[in-house]
SELOKE-981087 format. One record per residue: residue in one letter; x, y, z of N, C-alpha, C in turn. Coordinates in steps of 0.2 Angstrom, whole numbers, plus 5000, padded with zeros to 4 digits. Example, Ala and Ser with C-alpha at 12.3 -4.5 7.8 and 13.67 -1.06 7.14 Angstrom:
% SELOKE-981087
+---------+------+------+------+------+------+------+------+------+------+
: residuo :  n.X :  n.Y :  n.Z : ca.X : ca.Y : ca.Z :  c.X :  c.Y :  c.Z :
+---------+------+------+------+------+------+------+------+------+------+
:       A : 5066 : 4972 : 5039 : 5062 : 4978 : 5039 : 5066 : 4984 : 5039 :
:       S : 5064 : 4989 : 5035 : 5068 : 4995 : 5036 : 5064 : 5000 : 5039 :
+---------+------+------+------+------+------+------+------+------+------+
% end
This chain:
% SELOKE-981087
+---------+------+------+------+------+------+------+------+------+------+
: residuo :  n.X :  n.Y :  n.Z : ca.X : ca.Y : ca.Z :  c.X :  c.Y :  c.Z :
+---------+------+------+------+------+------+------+------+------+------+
:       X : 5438 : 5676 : 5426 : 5438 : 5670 : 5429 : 5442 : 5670 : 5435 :
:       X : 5439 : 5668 : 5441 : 5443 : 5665 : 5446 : 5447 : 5660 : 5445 :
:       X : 5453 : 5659 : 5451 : 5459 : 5656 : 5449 : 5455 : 5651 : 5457 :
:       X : 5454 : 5647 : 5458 : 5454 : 5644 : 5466 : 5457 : 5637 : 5465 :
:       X : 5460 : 5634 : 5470 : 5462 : 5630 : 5472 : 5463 : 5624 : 5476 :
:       X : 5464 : 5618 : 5477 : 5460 : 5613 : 5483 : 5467 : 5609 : 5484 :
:       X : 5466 : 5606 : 5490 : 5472 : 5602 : 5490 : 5468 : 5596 : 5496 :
:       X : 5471 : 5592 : 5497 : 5468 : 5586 : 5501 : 5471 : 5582 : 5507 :
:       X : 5469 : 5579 : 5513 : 5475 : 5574 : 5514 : 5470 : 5572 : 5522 :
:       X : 5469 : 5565 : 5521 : 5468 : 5560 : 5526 : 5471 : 5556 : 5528 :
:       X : 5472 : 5558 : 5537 : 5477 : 5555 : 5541 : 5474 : 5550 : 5544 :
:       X : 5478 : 5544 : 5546 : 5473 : 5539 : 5551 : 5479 : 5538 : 5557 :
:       X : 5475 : 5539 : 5563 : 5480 : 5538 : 5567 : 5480 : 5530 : 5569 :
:       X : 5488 : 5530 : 5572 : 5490 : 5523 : 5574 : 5484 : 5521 : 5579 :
:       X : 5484 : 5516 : 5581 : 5476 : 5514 : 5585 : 5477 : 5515 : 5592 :
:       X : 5482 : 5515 : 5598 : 5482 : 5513 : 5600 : 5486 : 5521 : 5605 :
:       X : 5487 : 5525 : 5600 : 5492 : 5531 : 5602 : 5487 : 5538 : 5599 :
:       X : 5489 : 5542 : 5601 : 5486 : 5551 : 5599 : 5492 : 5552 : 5593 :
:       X : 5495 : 5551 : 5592 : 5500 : 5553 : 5587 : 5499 : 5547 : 5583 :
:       X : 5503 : 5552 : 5575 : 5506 : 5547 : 5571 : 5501 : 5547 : 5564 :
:       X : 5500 : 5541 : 5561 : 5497 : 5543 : 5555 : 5498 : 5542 : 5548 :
:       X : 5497 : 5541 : 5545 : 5498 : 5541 : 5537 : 5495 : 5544 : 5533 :
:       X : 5500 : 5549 : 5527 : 5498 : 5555 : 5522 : 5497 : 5554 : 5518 :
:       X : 5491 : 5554 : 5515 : 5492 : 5552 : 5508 : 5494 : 5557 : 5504 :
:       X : 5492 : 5557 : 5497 : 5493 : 5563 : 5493 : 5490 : 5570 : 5493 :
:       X : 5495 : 5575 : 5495 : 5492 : 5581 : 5499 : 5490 : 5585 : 5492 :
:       X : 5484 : 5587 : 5491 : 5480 : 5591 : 5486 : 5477 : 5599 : 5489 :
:       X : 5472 : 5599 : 5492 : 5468 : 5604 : 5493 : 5466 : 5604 : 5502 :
:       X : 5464 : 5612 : 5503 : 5463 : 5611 : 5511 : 5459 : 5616 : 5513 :
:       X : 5452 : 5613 : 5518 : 5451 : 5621 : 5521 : 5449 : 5620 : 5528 :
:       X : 5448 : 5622 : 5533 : 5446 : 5623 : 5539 : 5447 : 5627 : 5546 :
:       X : 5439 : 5630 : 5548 : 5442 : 5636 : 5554 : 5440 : 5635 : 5561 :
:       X : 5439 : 5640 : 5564 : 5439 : 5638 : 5571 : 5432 : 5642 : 5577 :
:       X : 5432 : 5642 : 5581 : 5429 : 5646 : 5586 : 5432 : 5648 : 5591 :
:       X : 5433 : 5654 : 5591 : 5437 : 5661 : 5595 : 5431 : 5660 : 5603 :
:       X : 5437 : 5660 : 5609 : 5433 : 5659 : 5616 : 5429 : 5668 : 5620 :
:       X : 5431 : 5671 : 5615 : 5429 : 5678 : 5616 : 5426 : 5680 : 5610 :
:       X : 5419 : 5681 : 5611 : 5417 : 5684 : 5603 : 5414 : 5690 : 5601 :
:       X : 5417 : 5693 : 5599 : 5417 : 5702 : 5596 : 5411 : 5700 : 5590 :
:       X : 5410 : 5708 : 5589 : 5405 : 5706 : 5582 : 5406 : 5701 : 5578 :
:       X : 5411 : 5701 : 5573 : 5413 : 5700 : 5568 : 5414 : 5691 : 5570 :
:       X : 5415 : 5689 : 5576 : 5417 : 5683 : 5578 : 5410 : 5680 : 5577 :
:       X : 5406 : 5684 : 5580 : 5398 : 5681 : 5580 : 5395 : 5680 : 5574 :
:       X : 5396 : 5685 : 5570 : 5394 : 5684 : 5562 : 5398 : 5678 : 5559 :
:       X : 5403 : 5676 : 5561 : 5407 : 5670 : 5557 : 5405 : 5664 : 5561 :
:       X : 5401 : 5665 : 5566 : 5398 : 5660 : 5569 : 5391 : 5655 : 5567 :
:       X : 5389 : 5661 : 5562 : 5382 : 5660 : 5558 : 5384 : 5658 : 5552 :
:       X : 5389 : 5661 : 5549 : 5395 : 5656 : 5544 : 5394 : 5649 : 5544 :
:       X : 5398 : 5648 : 5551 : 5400 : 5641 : 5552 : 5393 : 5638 : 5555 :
:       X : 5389 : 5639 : 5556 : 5385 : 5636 : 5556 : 5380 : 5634 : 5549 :
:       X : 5379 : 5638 : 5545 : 5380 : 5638 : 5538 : 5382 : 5630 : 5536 :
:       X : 5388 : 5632 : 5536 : 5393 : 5628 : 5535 : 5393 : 5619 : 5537 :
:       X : 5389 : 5621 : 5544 : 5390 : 5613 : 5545 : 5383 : 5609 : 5543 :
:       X : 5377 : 5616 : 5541 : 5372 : 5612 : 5539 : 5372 : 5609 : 5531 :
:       X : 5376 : 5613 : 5529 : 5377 : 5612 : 5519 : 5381 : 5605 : 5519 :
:       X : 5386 : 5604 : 5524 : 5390 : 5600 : 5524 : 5386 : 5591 : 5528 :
:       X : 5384 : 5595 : 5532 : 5379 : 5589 : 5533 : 5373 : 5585 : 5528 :
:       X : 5373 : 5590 : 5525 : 5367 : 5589 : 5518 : 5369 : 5585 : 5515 :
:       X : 5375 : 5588 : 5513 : 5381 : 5582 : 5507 : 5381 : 5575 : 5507 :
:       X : 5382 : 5576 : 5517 : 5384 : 5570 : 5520 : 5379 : 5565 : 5518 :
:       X : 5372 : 5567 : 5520 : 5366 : 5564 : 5522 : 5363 : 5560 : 5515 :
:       X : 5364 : 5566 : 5509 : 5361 : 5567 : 5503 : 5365 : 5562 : 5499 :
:       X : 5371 : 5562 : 5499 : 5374 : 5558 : 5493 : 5376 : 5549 : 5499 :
:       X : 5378 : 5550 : 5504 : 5382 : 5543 : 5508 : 5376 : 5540 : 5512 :
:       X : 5370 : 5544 : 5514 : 5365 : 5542 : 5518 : 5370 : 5542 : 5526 :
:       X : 5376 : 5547 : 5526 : 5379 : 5548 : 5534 : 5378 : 5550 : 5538 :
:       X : 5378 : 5548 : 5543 : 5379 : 5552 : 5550 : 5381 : 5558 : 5551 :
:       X : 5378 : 5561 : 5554 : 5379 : 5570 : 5557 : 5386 : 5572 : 5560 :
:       X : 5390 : 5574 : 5556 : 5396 : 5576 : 5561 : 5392 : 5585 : 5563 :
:       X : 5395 : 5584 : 5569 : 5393 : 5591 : 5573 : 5399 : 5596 : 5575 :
:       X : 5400 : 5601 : 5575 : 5403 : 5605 : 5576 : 5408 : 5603 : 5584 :
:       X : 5414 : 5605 : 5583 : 5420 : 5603 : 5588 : 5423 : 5611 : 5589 :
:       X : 5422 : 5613 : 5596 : 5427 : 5619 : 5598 : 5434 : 5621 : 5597 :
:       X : 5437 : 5613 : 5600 : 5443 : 5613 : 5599 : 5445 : 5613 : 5590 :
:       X : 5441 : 5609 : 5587 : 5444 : 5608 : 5577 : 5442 : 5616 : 5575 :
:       X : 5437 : 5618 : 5579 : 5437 : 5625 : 5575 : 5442 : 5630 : 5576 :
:       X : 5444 : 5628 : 5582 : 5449 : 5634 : 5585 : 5456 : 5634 : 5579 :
:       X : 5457 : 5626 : 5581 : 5464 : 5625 : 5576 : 5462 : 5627 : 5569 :
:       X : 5455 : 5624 : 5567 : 5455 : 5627 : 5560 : 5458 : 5634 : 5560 :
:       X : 5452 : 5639 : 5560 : 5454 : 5645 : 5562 : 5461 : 5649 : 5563 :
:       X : 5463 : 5646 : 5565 : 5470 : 5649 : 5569 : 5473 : 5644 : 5561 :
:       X : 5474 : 5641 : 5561 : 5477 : 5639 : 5555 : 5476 : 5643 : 5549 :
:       X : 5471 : 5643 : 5550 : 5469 : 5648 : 5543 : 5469 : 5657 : 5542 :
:       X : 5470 : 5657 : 5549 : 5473 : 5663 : 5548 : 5481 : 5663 : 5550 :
:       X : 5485 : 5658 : 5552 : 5489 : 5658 : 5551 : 5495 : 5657 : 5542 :
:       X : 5489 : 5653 : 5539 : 5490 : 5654 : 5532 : 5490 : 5660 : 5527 :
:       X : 5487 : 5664 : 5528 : 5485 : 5669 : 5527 : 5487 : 5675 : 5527 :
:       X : 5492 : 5674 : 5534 : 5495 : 5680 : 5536 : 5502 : 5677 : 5534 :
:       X : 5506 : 5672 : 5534 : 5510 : 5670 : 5531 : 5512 : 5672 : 5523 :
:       X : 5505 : 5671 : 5520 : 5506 : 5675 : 5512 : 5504 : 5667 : 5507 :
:       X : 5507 : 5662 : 5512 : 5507 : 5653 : 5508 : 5501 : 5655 : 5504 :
:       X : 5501 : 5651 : 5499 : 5497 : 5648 : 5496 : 5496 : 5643 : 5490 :
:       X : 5490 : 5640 : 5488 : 5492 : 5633 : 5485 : 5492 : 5633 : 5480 :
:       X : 5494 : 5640 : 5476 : 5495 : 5643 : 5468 : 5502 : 5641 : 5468 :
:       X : 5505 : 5645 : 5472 : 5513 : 5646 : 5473 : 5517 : 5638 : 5476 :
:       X : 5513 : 5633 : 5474 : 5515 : 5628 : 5477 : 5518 : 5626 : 5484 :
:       X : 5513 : 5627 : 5489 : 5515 : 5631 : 5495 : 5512 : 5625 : 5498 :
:       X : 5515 : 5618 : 5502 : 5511 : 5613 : 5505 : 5508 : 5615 : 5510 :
:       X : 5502 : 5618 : 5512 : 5498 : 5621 : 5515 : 5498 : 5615 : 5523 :
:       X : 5496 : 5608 : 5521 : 5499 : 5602 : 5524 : 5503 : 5602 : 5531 :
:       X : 5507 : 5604 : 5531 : 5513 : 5604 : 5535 : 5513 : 5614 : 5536 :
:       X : 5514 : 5615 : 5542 : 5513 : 5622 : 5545 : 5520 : 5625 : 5543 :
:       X : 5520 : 5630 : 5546 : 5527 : 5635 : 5546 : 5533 : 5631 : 5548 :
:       X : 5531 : 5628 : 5555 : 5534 : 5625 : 5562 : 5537 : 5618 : 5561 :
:       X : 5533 : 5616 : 5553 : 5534 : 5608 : 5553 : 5529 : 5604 : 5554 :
:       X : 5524 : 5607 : 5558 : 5519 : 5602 : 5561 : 5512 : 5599 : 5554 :
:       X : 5509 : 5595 : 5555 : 5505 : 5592 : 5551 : 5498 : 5592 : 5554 :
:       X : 5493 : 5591 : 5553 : 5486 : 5591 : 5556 : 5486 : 5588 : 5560 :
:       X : 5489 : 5582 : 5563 : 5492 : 5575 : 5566 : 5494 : 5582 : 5575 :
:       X : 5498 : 5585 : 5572 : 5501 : 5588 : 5578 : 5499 : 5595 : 5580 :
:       X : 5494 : 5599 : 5576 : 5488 : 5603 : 5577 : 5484 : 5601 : 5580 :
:       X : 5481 : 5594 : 5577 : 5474 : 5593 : 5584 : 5476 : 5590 : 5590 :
:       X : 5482 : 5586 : 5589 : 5484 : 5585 : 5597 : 5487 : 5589 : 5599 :
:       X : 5490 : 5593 : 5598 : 5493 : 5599 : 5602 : 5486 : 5602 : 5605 :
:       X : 5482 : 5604 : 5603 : 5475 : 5606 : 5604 : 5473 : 5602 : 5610 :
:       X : 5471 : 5596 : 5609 : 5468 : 5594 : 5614 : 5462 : 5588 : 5613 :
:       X : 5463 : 5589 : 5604 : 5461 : 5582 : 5603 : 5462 : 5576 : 5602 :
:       X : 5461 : 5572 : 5603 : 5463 : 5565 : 5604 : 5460 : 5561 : 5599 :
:       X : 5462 : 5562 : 5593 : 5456 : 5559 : 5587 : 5459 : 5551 : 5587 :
:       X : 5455 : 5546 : 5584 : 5459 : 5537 : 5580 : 5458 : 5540 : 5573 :
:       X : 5456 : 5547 : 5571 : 5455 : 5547 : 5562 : 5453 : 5555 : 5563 :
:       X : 5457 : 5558 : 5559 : 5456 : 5563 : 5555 : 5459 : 5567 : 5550 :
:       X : 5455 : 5572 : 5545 : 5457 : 5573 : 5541 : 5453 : 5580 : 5539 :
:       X : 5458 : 5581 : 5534 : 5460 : 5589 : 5532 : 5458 : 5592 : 5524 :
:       X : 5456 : 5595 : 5522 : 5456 : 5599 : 5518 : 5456 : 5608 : 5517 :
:       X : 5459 : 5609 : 5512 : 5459 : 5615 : 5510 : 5458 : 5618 : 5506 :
:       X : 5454 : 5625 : 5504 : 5456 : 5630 : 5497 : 5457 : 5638 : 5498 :
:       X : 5456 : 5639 : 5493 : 5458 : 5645 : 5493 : 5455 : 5649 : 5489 :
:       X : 5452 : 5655 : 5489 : 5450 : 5658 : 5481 : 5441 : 5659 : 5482 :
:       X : 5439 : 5653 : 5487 : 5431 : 5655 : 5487 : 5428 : 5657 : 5493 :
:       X : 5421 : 5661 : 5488 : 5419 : 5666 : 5494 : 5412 : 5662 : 5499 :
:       X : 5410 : 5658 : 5499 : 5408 : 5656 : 5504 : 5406 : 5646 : 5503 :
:       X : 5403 : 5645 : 5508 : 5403 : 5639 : 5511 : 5400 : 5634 : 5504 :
:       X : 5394 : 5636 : 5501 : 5393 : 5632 : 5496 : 5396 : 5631 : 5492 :
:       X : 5399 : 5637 : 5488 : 5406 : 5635 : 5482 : 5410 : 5632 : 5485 :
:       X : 5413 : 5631 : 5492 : 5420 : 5628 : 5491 : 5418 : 5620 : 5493 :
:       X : 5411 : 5620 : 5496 : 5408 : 5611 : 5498 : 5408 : 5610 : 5489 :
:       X : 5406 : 5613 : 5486 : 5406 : 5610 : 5480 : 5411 : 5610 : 5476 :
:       X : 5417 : 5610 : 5474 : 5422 : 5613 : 5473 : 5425 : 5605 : 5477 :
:       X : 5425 : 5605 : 5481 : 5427 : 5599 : 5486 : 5425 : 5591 : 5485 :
:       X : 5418 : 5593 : 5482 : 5417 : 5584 : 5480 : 5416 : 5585 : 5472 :
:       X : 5416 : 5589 : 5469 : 5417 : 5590 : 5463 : 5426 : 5585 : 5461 :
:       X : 5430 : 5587 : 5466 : 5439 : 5585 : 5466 : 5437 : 5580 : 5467 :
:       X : 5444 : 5576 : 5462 : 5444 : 5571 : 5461 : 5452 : 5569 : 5464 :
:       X : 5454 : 5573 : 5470 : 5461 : 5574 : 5471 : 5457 : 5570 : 5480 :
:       X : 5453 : 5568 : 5483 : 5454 : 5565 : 5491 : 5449 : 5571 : 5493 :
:       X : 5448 : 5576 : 5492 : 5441 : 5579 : 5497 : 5436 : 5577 : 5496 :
:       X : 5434 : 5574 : 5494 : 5426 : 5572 : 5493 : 5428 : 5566 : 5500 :
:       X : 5432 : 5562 : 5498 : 5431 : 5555 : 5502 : 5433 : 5558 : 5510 :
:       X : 5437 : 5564 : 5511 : 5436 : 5568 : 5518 : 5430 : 5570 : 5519 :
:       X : 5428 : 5572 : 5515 : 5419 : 5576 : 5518 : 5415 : 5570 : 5520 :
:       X : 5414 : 5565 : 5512 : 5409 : 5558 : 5515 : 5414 : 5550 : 5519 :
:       X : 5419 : 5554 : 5523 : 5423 : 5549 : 5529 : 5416 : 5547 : 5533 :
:       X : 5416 : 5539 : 5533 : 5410 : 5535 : 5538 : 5412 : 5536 : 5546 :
:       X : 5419 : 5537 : 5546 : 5421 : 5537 : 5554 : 5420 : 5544 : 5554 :
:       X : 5422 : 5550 : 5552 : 5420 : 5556 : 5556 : 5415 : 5558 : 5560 :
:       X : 5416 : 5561 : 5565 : 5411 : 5562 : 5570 : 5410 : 5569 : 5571 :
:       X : 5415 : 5572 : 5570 : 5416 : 5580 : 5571 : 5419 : 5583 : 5567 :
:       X : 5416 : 5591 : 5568 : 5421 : 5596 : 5560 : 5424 : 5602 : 5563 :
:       X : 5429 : 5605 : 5562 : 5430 : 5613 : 5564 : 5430 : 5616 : 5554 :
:       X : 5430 : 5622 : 5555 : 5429 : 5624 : 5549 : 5432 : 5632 : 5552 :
:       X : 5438 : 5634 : 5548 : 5440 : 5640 : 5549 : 5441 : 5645 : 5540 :
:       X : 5441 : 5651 : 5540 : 5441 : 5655 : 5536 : 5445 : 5661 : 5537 :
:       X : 5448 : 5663 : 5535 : 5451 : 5669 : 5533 : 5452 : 5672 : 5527 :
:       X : 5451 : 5679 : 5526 : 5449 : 5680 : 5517 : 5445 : 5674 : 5514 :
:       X : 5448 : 5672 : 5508 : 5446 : 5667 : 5504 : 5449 : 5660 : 5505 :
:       X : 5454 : 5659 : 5511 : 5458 : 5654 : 5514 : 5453 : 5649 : 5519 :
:       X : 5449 : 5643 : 5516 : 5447 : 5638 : 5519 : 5452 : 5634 : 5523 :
:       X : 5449 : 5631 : 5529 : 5453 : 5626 : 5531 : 5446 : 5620 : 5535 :
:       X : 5447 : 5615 : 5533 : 5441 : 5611 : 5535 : 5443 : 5603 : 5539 :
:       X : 5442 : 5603 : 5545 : 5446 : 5597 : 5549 : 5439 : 5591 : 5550 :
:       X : 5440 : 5586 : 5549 : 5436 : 5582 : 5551 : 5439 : 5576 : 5554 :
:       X : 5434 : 5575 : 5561 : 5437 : 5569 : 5565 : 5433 : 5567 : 5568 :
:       X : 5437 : 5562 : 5573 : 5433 : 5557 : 5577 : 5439 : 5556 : 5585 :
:       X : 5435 : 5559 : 5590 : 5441 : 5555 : 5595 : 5439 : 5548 : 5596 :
:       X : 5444 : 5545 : 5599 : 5445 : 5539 : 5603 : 5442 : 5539 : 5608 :
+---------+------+------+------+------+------+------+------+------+------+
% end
């Protein structure tokens, strides 16, 4: 039996500013990104994520009758990078590691704006442990810890989705 893991947390930003936000209770996390230069193996993880945002839209469409979020360059990078910065760090959400908050201190809040997005709403999910896009979407609203309510969010408009090893990282937003 595998051992996997989820953890959760949606931010709303103040209305009026690109920072700021409220955390609720951090559970599970997954989302990656898209690299501006693509060697093989980027390009195969590109049919991943596109995998990825059609299963995710099914969810969406299927259970909430929602709108299309569409894939974002900038939320996949930071996924991505995030997720492989988790990974290569060792963290993980066995070892009670708040995946949440980065190495550095910073929070999703200050990953996508440092990036370059300017969300009014977004929000984060993580796991760990599964090997592709179907198990961990399912894994995800199967929780009863805030992922699900991330994936079927009415305000999101966009996704990044990063992987490394079995290290999801899944960002969902919306700019201003």
């Amino acid at each position: 039996m595998r051992l996997s893991s989820l953890c959760a947390t949606t931010l709303l930003a103040a209305c009026s500013t690109g920072g700021g936000g409220s955390v609720n209770e951090p559970e599970i996390a997954a989302i990656a990104g898209v690299q501006e230069n693509y060697s093989i193996t980027e390009a195969i993880a590109e049919v991943d994520r596109t995998e990825f945002g059609l299963l995710l839209n099914d969810v969406r469409n299927g259970i909430g009758g929602l709108d299309v979020v569409m894939p974002h360059d900038i939320l996949n990078r930071v996924a991505q990078d995030y997720s492989d910065d988790i990974v290569t760090s060792g963290r993980t959400i066995q070892s009670g590691d708040n995946l949440h908050v980065g190495r550095d201190g910073g929070t999703i809040s200050d990953r996508v704006l440092g990036a370059g997005y300017d969300y009014g709403w977004v929000g984060e999910n993580f796991a760990q442990g599964y090997d592709n896009g179907r198990e961990v979407i399912g894994a995800w609203m199967d929780s009863t810890s805030g992922h699900r309510e991330v994936i079927l969010a009415p305000e999101a408009e966009d996704f990044g989705i990063g992987r490394a090893d079995s290290t999801w990282v899944l960002i969902m937003g919306a700019e201003r």
